[in-house]
PADREN-930522 format. One record per atom (N, C-alpha, C, CB): x, y, z; residue in three letters. Coordinates in steps of 0.001 Angstrom, whole numbers, plus 500000, padded with zeros to 6 digits. Atoms other than C-alpha are relative to their C-alpha. Glycine has a CB too. Example, Ala and Ser with C-alpha at 12.3 -4.5 7.8 and 13.67 -1.06 7.14 Angstrom:
500890498810500000Ala 512300495500507800Ala 500900501200500000Ala 499008500027501246Ala 499180498810499940Ser 513670498940507140Ser 499230501090500730Ser 500414500462498585Ser 
***
This chain:
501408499679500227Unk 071172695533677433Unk 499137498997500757Unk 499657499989498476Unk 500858501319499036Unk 068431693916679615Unk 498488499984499007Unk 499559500606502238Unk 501555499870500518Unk 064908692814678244Unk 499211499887500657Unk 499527499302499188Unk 500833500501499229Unk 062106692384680188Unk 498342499491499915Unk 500171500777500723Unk 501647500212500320Unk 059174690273679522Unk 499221499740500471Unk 499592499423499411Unk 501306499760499578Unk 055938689950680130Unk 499718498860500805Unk 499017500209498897Unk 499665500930499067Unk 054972687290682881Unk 498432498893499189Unk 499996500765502034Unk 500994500629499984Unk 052478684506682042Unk 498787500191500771Unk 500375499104500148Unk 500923500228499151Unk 049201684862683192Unk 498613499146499958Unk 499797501042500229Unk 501338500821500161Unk 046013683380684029Unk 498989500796500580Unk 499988498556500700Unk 501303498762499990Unk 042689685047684825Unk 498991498875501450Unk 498754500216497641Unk 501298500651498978Unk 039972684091688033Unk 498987500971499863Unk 500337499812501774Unk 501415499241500128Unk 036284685296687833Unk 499458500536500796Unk 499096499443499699Unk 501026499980498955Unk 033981686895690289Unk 498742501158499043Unk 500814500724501787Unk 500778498738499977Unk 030825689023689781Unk 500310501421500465Unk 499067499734500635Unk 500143498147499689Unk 030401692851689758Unk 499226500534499757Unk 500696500924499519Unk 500880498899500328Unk 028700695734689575Unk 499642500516499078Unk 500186500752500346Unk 500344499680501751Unk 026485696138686260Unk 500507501723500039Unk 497766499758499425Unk 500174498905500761Unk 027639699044684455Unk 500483500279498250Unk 500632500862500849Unk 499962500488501658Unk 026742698490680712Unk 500834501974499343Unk 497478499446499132Unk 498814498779500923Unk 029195701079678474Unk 498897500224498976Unk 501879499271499089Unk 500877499973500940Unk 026669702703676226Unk 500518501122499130Unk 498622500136500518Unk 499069499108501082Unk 028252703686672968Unk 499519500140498814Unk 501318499484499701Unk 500391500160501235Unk 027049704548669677Unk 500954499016499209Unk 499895501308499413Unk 499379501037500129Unk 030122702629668275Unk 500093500128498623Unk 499462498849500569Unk 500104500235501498Unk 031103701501664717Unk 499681498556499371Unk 501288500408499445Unk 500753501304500569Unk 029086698918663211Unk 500954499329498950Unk 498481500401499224Unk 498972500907500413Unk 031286695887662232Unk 499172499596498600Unk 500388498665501201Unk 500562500506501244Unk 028450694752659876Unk 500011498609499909Unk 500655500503498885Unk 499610501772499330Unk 028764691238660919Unk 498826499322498732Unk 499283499531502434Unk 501389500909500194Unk 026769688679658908Unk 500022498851500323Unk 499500499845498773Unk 499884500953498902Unk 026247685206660004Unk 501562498890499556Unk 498264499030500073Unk 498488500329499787Unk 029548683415660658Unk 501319500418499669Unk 500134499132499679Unk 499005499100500078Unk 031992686039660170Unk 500982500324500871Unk 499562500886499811Unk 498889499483499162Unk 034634687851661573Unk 500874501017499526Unk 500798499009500336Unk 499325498579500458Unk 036644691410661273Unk 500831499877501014Unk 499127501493499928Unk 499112499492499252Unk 039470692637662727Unk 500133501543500031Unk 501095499411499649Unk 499673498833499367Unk 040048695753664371Unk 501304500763500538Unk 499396499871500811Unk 498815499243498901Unk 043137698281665785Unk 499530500839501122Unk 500970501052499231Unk 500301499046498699Unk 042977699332669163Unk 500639500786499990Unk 500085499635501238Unk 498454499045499942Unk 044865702801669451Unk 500811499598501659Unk 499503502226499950Unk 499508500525498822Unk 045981701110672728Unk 500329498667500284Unk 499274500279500797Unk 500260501481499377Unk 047840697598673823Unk 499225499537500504Unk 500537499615500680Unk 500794500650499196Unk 045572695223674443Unk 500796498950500955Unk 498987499383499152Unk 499308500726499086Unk 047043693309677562Unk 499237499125499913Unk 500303500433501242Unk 499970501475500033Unk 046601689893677688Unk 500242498536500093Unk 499993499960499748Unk 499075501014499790Unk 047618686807679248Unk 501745499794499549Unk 499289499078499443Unk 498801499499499830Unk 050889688142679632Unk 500543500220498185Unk 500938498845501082Unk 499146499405501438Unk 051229689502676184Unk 498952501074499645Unk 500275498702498478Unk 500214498455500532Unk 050437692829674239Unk 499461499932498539Unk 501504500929499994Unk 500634499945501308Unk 048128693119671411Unk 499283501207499141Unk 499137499150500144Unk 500001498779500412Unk 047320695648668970Unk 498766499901499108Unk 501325500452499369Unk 501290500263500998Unk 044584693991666466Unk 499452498973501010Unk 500316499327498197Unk 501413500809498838Unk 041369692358668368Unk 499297499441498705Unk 498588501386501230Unk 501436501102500482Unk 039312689659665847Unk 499179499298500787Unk 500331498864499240Unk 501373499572499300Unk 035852690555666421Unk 498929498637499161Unk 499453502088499494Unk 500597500787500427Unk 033773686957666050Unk 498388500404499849Unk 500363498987500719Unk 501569499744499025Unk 029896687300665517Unk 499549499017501023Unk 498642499996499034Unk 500499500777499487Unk 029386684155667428Unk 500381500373501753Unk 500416498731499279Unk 500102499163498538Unk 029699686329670311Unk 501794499529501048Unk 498059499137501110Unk 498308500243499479Unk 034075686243670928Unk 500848500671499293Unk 500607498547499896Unk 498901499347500584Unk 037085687912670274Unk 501363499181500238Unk 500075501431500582Unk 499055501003499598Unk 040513686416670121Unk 501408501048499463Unk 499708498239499119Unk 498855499463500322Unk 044157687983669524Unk 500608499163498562Unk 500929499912501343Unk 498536501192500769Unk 045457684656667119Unk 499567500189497956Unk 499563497282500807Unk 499753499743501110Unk 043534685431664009Unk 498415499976499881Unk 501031499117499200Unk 501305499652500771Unk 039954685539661654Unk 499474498613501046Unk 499955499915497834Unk 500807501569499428Unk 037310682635664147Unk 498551500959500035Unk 500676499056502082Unk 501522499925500194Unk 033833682590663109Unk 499362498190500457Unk 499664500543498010Unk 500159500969499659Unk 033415678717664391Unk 498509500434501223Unk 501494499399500414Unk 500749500576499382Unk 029755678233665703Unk 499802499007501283Unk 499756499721499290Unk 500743500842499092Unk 029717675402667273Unk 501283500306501460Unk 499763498045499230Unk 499048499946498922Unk 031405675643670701Unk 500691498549501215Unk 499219501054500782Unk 499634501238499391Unk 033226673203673337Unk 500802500547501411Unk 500987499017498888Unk 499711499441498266Unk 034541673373677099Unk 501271500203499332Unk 499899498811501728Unk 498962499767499885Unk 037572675006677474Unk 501303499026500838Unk 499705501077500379Unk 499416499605501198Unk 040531674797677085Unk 499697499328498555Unk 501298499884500259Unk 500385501184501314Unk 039774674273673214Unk 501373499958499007Unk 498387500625498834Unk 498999500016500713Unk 042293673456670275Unk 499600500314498841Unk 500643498980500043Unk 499943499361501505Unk 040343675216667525Unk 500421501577500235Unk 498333499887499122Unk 498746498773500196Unk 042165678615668310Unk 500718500093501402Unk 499311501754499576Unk 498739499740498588Unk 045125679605670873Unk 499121500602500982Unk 501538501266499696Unk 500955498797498733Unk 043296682946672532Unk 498585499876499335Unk 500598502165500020Unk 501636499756499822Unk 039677683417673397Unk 499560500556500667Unk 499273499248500208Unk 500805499689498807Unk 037685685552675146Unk 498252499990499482Unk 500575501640500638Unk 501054500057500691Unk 034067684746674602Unk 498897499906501092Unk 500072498903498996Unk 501276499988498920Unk 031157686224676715Unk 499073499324499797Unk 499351501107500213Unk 501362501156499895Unk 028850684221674913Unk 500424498914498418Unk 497867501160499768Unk 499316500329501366Unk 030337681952672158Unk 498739499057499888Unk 501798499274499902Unk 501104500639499929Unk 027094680558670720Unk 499963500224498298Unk 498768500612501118Unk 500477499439500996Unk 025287680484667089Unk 499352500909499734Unk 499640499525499618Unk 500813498781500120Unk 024756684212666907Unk 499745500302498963Unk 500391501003500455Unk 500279499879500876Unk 023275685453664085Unk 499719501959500098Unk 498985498851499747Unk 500052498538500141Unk 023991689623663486Unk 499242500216498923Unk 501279500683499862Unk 500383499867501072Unk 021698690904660909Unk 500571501322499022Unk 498723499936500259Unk 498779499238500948Unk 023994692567658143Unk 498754501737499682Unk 500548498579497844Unk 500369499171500770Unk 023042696194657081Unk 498563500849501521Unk 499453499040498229Unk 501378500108498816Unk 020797696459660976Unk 500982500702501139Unk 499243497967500559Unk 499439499960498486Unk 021497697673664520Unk 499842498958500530Unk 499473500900500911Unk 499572501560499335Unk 021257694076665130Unk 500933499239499646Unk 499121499076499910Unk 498868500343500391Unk 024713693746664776Unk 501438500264501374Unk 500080500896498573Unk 498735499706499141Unk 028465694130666641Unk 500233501219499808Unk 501236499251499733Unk 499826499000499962Unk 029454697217667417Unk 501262500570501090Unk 498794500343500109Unk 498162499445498879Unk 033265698984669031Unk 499806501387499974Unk 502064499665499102Unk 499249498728499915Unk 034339701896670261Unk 500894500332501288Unk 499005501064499869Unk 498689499718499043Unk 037116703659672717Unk 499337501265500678Unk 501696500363499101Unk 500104498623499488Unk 036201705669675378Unk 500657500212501071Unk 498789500407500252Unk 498597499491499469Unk 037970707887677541Unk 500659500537499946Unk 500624499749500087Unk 498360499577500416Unk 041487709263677293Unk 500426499602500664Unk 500634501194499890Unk 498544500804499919Unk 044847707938677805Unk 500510500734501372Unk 501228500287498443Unk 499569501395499732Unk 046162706623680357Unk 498645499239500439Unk 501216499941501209Unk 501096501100499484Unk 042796705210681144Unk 498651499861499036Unk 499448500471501591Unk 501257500110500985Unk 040719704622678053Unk 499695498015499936Unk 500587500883498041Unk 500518501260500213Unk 038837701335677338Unk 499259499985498745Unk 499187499578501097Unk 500532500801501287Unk 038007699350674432Unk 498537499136500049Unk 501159498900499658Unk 501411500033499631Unk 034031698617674220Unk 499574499309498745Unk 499255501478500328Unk 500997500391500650Unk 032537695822671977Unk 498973499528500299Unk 500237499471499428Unk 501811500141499665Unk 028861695345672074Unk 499185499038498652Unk 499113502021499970Unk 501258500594500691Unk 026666692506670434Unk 499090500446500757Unk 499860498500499840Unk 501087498683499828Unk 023836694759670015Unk 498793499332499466Unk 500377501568499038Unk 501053500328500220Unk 020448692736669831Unk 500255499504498908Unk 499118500786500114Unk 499734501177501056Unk 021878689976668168Unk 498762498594499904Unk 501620499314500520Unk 500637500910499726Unk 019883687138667076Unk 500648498589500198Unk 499168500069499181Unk 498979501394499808Unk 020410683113667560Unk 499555499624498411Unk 499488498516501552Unk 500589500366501301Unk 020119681521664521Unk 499405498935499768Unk 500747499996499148Unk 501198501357500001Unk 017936678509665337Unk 498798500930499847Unk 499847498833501683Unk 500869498856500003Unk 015902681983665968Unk 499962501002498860Unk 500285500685501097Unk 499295498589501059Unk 016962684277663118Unk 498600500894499589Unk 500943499287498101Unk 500974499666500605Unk 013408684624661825Unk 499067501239500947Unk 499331498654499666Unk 500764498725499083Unk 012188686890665346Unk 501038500598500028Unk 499302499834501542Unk 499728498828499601Unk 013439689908665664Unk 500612500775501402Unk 499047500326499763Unk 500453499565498633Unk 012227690386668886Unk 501073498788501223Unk 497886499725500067Unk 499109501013499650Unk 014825686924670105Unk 500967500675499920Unk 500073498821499320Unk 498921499144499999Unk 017597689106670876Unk 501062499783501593Unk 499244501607499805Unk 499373499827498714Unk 020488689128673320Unk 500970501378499635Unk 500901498492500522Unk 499411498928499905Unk 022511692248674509Unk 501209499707500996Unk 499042501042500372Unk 498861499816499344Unk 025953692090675594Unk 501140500377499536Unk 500225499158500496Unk 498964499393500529Unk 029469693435675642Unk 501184499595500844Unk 499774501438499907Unk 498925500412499415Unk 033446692770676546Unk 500705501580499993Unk 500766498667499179Unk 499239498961499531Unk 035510695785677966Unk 501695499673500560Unk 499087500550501137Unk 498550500528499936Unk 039301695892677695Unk 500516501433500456Unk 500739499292498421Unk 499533499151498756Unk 041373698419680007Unk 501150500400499677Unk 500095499344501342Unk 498854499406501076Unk 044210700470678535Unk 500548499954501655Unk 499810501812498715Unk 499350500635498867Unk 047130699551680858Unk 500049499321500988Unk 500260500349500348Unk 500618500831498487Unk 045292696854682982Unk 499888498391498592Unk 497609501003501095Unk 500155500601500345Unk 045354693269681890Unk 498532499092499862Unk 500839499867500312Unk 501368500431499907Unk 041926692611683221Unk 498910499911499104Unk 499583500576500739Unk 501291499622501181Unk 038373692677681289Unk 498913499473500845Unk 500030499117498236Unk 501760500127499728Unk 034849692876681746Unk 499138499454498956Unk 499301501432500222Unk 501304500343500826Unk 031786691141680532Unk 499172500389500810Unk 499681498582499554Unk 501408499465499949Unk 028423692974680483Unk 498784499454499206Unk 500089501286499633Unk 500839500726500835Unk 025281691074679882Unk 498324501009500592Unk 500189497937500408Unk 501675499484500019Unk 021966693693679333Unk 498676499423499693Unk 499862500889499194Unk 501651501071500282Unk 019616691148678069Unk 500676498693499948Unk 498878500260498190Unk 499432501512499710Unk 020824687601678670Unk 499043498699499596Unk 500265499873501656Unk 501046500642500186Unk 017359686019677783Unk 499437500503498594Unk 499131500158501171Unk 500760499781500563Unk 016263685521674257Unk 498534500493499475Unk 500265499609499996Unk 501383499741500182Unk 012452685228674719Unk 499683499628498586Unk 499638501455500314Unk 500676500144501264Unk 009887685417671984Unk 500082498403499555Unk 500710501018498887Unk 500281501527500865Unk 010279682386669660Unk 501099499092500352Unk 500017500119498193Unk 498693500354499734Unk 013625681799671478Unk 499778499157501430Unk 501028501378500066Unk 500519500729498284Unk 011662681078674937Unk 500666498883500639Unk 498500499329500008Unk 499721501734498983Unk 013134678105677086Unk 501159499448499278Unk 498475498510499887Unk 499139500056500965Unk 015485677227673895Unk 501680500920500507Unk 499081500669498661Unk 498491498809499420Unk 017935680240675116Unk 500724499310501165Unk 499425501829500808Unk 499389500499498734Unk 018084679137678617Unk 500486498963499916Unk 499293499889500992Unk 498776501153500299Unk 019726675760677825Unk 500762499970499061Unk 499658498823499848Unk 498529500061500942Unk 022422677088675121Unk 500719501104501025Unk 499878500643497939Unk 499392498837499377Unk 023882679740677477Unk 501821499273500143Unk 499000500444501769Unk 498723500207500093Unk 027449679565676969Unk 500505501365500922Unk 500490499859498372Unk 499414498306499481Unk 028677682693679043Unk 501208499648500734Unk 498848501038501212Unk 498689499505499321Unk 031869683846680230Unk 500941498673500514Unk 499563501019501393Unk 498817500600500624Unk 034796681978678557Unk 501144500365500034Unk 499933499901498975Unk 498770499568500406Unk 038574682866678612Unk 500721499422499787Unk 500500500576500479Unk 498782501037499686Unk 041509681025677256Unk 501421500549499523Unk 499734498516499187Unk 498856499176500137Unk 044962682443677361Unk 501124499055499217Unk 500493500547501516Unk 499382500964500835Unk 046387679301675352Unk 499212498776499876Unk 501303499685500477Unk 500970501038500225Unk 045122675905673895Unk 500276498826500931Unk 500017499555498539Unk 499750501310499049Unk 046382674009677108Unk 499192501391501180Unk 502251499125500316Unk 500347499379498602Unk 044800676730679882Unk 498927500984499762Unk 501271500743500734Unk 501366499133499763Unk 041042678471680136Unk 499282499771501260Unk 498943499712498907Unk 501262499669498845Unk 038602679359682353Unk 498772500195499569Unk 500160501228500795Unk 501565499658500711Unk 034693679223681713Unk 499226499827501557Unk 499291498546498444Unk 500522499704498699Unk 032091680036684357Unk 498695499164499209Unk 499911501849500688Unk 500802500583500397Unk 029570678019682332Unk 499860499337498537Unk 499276500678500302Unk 499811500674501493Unk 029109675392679302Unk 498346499379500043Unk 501559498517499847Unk 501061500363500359Unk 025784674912678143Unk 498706499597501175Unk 500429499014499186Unk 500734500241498850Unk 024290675171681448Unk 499220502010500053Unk 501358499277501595Unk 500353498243499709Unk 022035679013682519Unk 500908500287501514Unk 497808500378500335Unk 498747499332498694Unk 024563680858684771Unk 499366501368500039Unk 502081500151499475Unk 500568499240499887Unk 023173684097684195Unk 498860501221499414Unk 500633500041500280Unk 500873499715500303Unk 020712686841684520Unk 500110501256499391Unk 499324499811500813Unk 499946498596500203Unk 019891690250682805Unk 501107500979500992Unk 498504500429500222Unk 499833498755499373Unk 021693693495684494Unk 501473499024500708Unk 498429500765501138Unk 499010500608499340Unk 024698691053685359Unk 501198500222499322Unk 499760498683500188Unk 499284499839500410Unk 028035691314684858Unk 501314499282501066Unk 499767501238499613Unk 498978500969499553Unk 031672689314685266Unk 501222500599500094Unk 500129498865499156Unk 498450499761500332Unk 035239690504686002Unk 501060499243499993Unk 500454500743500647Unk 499229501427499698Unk 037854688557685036Unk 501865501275500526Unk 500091498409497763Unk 498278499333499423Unk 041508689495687009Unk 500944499175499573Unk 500355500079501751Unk 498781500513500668Unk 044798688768685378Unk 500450499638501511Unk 501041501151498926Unk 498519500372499004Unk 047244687000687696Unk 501180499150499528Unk 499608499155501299Unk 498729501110500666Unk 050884685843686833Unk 500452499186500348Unk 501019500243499745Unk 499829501047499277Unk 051542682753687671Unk 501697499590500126Unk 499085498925499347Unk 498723500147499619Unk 055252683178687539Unk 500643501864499612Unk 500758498477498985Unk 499175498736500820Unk 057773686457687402Unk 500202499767498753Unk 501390500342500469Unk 499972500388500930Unk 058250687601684529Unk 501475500327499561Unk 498942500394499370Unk 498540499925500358Unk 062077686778682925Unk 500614500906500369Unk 500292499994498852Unk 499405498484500499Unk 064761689267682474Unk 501228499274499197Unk 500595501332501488Unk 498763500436501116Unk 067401688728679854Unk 500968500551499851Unk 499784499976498803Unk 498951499361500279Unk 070408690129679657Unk 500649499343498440Unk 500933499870501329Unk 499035500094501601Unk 072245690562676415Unk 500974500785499803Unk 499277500320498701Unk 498645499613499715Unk 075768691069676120Unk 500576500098498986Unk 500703499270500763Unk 499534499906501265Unk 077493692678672983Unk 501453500093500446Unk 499386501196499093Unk 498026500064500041Unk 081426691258672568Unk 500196500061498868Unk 500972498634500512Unk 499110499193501125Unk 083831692457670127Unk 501202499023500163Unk 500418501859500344Unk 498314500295499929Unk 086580690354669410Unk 500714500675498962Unk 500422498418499817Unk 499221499320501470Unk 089467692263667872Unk 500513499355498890Unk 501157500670500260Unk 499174500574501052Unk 091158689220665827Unk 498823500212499041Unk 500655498376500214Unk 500873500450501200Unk 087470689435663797Unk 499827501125499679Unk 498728499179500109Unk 500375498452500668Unk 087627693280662617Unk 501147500302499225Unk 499748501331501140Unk 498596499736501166Unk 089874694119659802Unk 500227501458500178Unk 499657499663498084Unk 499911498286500116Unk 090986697860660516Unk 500994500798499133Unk 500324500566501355Unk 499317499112501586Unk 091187699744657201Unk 500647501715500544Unk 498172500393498457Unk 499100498795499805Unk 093383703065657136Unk 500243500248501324Unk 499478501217499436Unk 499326499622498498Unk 095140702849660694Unk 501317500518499437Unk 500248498562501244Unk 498711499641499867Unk 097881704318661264Unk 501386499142500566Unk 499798500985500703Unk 498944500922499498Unk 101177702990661720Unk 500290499579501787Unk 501280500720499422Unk 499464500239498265Unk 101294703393665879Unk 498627499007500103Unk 500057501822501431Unk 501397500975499514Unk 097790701405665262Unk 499551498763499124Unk 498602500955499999Unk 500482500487500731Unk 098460698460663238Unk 498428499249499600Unk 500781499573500037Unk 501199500601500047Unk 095254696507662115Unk 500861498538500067Unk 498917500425498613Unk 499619501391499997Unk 095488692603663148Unk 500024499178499017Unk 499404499436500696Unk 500681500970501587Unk 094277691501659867Unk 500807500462498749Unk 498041500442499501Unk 499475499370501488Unk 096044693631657345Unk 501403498583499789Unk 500847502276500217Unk 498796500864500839Unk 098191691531655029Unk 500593500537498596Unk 499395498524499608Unk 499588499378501313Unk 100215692745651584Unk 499045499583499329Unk 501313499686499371Unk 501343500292501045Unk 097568691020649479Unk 499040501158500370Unk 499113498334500275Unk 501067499115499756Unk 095170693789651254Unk 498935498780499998Unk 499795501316498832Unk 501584500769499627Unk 092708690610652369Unk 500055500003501375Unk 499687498279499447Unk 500486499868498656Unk 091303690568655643Unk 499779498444500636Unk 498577500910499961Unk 500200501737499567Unk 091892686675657190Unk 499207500455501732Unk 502184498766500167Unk 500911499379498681Unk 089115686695660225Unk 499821499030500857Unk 498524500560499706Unk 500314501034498765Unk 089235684510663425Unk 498724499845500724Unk 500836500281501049Unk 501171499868499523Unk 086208683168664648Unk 500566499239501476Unk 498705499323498997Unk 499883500596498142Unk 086523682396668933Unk 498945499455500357Unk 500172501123501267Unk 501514500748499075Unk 084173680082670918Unk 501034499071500816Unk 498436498799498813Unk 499673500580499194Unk 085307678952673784Unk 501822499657500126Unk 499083499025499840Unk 498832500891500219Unk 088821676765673643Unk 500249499922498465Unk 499742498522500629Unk 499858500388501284Unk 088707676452670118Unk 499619501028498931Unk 499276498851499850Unk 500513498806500866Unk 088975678960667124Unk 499866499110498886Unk 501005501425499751Unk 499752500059501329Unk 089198678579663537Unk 499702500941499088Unk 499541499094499612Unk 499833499014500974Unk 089325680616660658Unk 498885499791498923Unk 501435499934499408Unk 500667499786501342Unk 087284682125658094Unk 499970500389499115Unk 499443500231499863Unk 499332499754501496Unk 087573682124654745Unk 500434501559499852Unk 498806499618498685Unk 499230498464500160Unk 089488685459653572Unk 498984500498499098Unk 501749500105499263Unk 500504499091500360Unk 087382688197652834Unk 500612501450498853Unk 499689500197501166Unk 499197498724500691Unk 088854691180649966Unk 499517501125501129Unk 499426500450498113Unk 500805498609499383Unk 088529694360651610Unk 499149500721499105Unk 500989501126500482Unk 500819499063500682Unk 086214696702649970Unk 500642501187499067Unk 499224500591501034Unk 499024498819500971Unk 088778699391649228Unk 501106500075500364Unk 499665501462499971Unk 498489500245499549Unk 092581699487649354Unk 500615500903501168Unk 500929500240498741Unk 499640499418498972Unk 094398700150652489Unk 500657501022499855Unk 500511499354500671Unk 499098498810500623Unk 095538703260653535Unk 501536499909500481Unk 499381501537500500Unk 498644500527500010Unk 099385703191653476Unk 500370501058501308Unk 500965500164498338Unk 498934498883498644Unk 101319704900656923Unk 500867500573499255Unk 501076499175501381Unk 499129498987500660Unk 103301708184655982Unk 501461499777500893Unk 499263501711500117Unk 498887500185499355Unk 106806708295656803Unk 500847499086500174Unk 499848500183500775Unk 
***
């Protein structure tokens, strides 16, 4: 039998061509420092591994490793969770029971559907109190492609958020373990409205192959009701089964086993 796994990878950035995914979606309901989990009906690929549940942060991130609602943020690679992908990992503030909240959905069909979450005129929460202090963005995951997209429709708080926004901008984060990420910006403004980031998987090594090899030794099988042209190696008058264990140069024996049910006797 051979196995074949998945290859390590790592991810490089460039810009692309805005095209925001506009989905009605299912409202996660986020309130402030939370976190849900989700099933994709599709592997999510991922730094050379395959995932099936996506935890959906409000602080604007998703991660494969488990429930992260952690606020405050830090350059990558970090060691408060394994995976990360976080278009904007900041103190977002979703307002519970609102369309100013997170929002998923799948569109498409198979083999080429994509996975679509959207912070949907989220607030910050130094800001919580305007309304109108809102950012709009979303992460796009690629049914049989390891890649992903970030889409940023409003990138600029404003309102009571003015000037404040532009020096927390955390945007476009990935970390595929807590020793290896990529970030295109840490607390610096990187970007503007109508912009958007692709990040490309690449494996930085083949990936394994394993072979696995099923042996049979006969001294370790006790064979109940043979026939006389086929004795069994193990049968003894007591009817116990004494069983040789092999490795290498050297055997030894293991304790005697009863059989289960009495042998069958050769006719004749």
């Amino acid at each position: 039998m051979t196995v074949q796994a998945l290859a390590p990878t790592t991810y490089t950035v460039a810009p692309t061509t805005f095209d925001y995914r506009i989905i009605t979606g299912t409202n996660l309901d986020l309130s402030d420092d939370s976190s849900a989990a989700i099933t994709s009906p599709f592997p999510i690929l991922f730094g050379g591994g395959s995932f099936g549940t996506v935890f959906v942060g409000s602080n604007g991130n998703v991660n494969f490793t488990g429930a992260f609602a952690t606020p405050s943020n830090e350059p990558l690679p970090t060691s408060q969770i394994a995976t990360l992908v976080a278009p904007w990992w900041d103190d977002l503030f979703p307002v519970v029971g609102t369309g100013q909240n997170v929002f998923w959905a799948v569109t498409g069909t198979a083999p080429s559907r994509e996975l679509v979450i959207e912070w949907r005129d989220v607030r910050h929460f130094s800001c919580r109190s305007d309304g109108a202090a809102t950012v709009r963005f979303q992460v796009v995951f690629f049914e049989g492609s390891s890649n992903l997209l970030f889409n940023y429709a409003d990138a600029t708080f404003g309102a009571l958020c003015a000037g404040f926004g532009s020096r927390r901008l955390r945007h476009g984060r990935v970390q595929v373990s807590p020793n290896g990420g990529t970030q295109v910006s840490f607390n610096t403004q990187s970007l503007s409205d109508n912009t958007a980031l692709l990040w490309t998987a690449t494996a930085t090594a083949p990936p394994p192959t394993i072979n696995v090899t099923r042996a049979l030794d006969p001294s370790a099988v006790c064979l109940l009701g043979a026939r006389k042209t086929e004795p069994s190696p193990c049968r003894t008058p007591a009817r116990r089964c004494q069983r040789t264990a092999t490795a290498g140069p050297h055997s030894s024996s293991l304790p005697e086993v009863p059989t289960p049910f009495p042998l069958a006797r050769a006719s004749g």
